[in-house]
MIMI-751946 format. One record per residue (C-alpha): x, y, z; residue number from 1. Coordinates in nm, 2 decimals. Layout:
N
<c1:X; c2:Y; c3:Z; seq:NUM> $
...
This chain:
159
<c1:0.00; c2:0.00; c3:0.00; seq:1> $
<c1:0.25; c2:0.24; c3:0.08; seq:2> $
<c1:0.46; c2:0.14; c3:-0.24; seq:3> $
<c1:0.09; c2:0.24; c3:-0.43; seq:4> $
<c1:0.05; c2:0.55; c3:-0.26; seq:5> $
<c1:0.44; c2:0.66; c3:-0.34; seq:6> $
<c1:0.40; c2:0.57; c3:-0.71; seq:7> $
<c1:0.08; c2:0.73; c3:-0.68; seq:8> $
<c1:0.29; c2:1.10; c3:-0.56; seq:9> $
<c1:0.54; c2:1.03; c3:-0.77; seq:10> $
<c1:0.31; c2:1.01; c3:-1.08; seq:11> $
<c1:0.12; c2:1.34; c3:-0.93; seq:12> $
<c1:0.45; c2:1.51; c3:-0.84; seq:13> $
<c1:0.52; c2:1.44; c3:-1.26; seq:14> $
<c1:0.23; c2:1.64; c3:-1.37; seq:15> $
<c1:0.23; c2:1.91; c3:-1.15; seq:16> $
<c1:0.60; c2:1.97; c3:-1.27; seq:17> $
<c1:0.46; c2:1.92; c3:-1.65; seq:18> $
<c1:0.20; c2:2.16; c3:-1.57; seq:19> $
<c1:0.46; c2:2.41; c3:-1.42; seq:20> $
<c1:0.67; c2:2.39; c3:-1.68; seq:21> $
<c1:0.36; c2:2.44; c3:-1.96; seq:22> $
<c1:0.29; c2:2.74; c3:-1.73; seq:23> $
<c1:0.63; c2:2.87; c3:-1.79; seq:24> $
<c1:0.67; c2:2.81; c3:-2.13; seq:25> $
<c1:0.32; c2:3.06; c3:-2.16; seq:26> $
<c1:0.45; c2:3.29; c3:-1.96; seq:27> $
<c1:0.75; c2:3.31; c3:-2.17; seq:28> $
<c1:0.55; c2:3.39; c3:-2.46; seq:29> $
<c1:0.35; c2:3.63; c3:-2.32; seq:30> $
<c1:0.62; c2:3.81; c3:-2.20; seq:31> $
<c1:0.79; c2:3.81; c3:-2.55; seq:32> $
<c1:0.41; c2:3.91; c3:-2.72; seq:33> $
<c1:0.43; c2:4.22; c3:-2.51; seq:34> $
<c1:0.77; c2:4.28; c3:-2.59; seq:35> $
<c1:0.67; c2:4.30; c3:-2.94; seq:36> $
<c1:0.38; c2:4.46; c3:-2.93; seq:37> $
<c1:0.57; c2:4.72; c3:-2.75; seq:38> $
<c1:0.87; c2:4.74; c3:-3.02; seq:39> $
<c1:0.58; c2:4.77; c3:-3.25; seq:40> $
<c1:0.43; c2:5.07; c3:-3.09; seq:41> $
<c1:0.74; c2:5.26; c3:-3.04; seq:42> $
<c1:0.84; c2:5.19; c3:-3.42; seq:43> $
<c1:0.49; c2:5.32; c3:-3.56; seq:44> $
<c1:0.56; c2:5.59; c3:-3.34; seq:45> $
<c1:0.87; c2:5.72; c3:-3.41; seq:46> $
<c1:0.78; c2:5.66; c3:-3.80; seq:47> $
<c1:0.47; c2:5.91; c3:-3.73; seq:48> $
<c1:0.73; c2:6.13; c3:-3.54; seq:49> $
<c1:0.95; c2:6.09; c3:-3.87; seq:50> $
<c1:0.70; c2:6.20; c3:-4.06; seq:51> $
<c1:0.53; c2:6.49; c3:-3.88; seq:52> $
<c1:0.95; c2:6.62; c3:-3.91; seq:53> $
<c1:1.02; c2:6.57; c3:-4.27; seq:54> $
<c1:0.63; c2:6.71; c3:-4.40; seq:55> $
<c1:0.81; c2:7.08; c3:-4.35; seq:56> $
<c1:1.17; c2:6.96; c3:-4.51; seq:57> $
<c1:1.24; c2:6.90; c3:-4.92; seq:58> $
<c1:1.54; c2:6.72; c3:-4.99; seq:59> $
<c1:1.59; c2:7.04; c3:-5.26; seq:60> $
<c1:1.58; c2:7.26; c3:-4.97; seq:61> $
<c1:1.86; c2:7.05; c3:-4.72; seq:62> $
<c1:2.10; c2:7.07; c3:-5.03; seq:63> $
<c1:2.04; c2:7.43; c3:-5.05; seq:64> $
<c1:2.11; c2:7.44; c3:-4.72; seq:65> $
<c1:2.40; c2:7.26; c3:-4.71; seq:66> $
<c1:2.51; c2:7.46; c3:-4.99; seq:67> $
<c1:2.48; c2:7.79; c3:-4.79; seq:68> $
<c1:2.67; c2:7.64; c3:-4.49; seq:69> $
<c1:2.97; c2:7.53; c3:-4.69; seq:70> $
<c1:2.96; c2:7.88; c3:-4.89; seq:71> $
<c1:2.96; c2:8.06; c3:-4.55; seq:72> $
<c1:3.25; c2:7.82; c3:-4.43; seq:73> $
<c1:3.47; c2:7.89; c3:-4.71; seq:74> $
<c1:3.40; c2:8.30; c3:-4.67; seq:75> $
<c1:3.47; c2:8.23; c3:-4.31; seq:76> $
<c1:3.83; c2:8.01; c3:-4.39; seq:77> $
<c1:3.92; c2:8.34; c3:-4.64; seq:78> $
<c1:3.86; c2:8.58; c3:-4.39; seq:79> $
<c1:4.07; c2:8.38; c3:-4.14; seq:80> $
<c1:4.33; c2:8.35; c3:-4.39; seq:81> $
<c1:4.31; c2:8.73; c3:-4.49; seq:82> $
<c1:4.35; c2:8.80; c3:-4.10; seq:83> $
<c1:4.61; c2:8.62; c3:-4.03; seq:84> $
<c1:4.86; c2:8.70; c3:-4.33; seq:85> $
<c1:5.09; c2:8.99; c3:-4.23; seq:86> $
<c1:5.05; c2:9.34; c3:-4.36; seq:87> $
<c1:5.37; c2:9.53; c3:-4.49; seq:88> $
<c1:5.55; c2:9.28; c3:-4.36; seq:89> $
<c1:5.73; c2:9.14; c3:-4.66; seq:90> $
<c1:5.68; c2:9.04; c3:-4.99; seq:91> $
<c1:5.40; c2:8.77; c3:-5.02; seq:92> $
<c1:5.58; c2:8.44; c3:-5.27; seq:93> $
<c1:5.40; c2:8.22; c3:-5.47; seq:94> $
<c1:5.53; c2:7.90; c3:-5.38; seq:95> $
<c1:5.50; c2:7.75; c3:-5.74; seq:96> $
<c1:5.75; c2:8.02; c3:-5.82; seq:97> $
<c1:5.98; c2:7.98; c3:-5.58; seq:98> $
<c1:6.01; c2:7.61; c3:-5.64; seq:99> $
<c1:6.05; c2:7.67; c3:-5.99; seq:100> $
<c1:6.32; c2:7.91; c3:-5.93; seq:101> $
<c1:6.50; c2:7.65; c3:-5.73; seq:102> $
<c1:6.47; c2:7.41; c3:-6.02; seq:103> $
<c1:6.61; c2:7.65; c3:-6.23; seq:104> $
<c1:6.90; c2:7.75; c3:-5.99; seq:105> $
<c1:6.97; c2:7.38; c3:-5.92; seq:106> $
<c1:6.93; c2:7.33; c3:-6.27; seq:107> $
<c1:7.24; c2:7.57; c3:-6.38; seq:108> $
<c1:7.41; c2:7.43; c3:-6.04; seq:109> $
<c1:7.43; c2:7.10; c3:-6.25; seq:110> $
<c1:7.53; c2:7.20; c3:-6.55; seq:111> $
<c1:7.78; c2:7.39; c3:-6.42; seq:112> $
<c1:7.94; c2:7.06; c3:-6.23; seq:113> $
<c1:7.86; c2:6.84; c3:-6.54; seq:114> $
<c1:7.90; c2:7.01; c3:-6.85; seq:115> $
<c1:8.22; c2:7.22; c3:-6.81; seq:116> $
<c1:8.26; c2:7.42; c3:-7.13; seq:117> $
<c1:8.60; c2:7.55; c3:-7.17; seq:118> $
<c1:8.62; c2:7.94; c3:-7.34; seq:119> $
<c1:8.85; c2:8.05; c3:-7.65; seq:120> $
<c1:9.18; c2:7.97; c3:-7.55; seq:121> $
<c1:9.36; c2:8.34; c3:-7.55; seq:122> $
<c1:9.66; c2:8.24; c3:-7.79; seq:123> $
<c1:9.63; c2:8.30; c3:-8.17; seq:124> $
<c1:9.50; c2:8.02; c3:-8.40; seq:125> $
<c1:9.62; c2:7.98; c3:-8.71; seq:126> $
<c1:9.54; c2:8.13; c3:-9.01; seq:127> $
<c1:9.33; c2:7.89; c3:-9.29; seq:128> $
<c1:9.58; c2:7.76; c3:-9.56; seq:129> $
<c1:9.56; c2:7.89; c3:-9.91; seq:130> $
<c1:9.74; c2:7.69; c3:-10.09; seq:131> $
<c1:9.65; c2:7.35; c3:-10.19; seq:132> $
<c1:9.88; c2:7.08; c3:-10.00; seq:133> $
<c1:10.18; c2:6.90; c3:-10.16; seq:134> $
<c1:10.08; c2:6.56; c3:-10.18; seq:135> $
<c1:9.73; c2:6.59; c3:-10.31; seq:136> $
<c1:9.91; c2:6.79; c3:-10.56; seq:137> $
<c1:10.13; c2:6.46; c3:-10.66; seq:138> $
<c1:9.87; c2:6.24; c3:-10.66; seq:139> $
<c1:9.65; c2:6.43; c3:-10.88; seq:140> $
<c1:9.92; c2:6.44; c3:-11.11; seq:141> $
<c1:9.98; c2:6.06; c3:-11.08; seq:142> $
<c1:9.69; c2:5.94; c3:-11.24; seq:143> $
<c1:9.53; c2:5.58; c3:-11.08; seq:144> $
<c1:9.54; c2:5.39; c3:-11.43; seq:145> $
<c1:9.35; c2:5.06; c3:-11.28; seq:146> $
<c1:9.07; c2:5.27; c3:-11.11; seq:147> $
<c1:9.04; c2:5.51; c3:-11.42; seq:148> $
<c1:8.99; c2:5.21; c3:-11.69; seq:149> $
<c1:8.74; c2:5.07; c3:-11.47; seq:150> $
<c1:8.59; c2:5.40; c3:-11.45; seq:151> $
<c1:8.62; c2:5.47; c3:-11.87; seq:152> $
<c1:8.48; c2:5.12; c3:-11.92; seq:153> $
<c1:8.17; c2:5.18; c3:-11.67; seq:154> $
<c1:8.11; c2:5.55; c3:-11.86; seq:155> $
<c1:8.17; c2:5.41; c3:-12.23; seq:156> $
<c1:7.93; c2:5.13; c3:-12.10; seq:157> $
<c1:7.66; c2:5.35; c3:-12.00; seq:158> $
<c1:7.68; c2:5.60; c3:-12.27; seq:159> $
């Protein structure tokens, strides 16, 4: 009998804990329902908020705006820029010409070191020869007889 009635409890005590658990599971659910409808609220809210904010804004007129700000920023950079350049202080350089007027300086600097040209040397050069030179003189006289028959054949041939 008492083995009965402990099977009995233990049997009960297995249900109850089935129907505890079936309990929790719901309330698990419920709990993540509410959770959603809340999320759900506060989206369609803020999407109303969205909207009751942009009905007074065109995209046209935020890139106009934004168009005015960055105008007004650059004024404001020249401005700074104007202010804080010196007056009568110096000369203002353009950078682009003082880097191409280092080029150039290196430039000669270089060719001064690399291409030494040497000036007229101060003595007296000689004076261009008139007369015609000695041996060209002897062998224009001395006729080349094999050359010149080849070359009275070739002309005879052509002609």
């Amino acid at each position: 009998m008492a083995l009965k009635r402990k099977k009995r409890y233990e049997e009960q005590l297995r249900r109850l804990d089935g129907t505890l658990q079936t309990i929790d599971f719901q309330r698990e659910a419920l709990e993540n329902a509410n959770i959603n409808t809340e999320v759900l609220q506060g989206m369609r809210q803020a999407a109303r908020a969205l909207q009751s904010a942009h009905r007074n804004l065109d995209v046209d007129q935020v890139h106009d705006l934004m168009d005015d700000v960055a105008e007004q920023h650059e004024i404001s950079q020249e401005i700074a820029d104007a202010i804080s350049n010196p007056v009568a202080f110096g000369q203002q350089y353009d950078e682009d010409d003082l880097l191409a007027e280092l080029d150039e300086l290196e430039q000669e600097e270089l060719d001064k070191t690399l291409l030494p040209v040497e000036g007229p040397s101060s003595g007296k050069l000689p004076d261009i020869p008139t007369a015609e030179p000695r041996e060209a003189i002897k062998t224009r006289k001395a006729p080349k007889s094999a050359d010149e028959d080849d070359l009275r054949e070739l002309q005879a041939w052509a002609s």
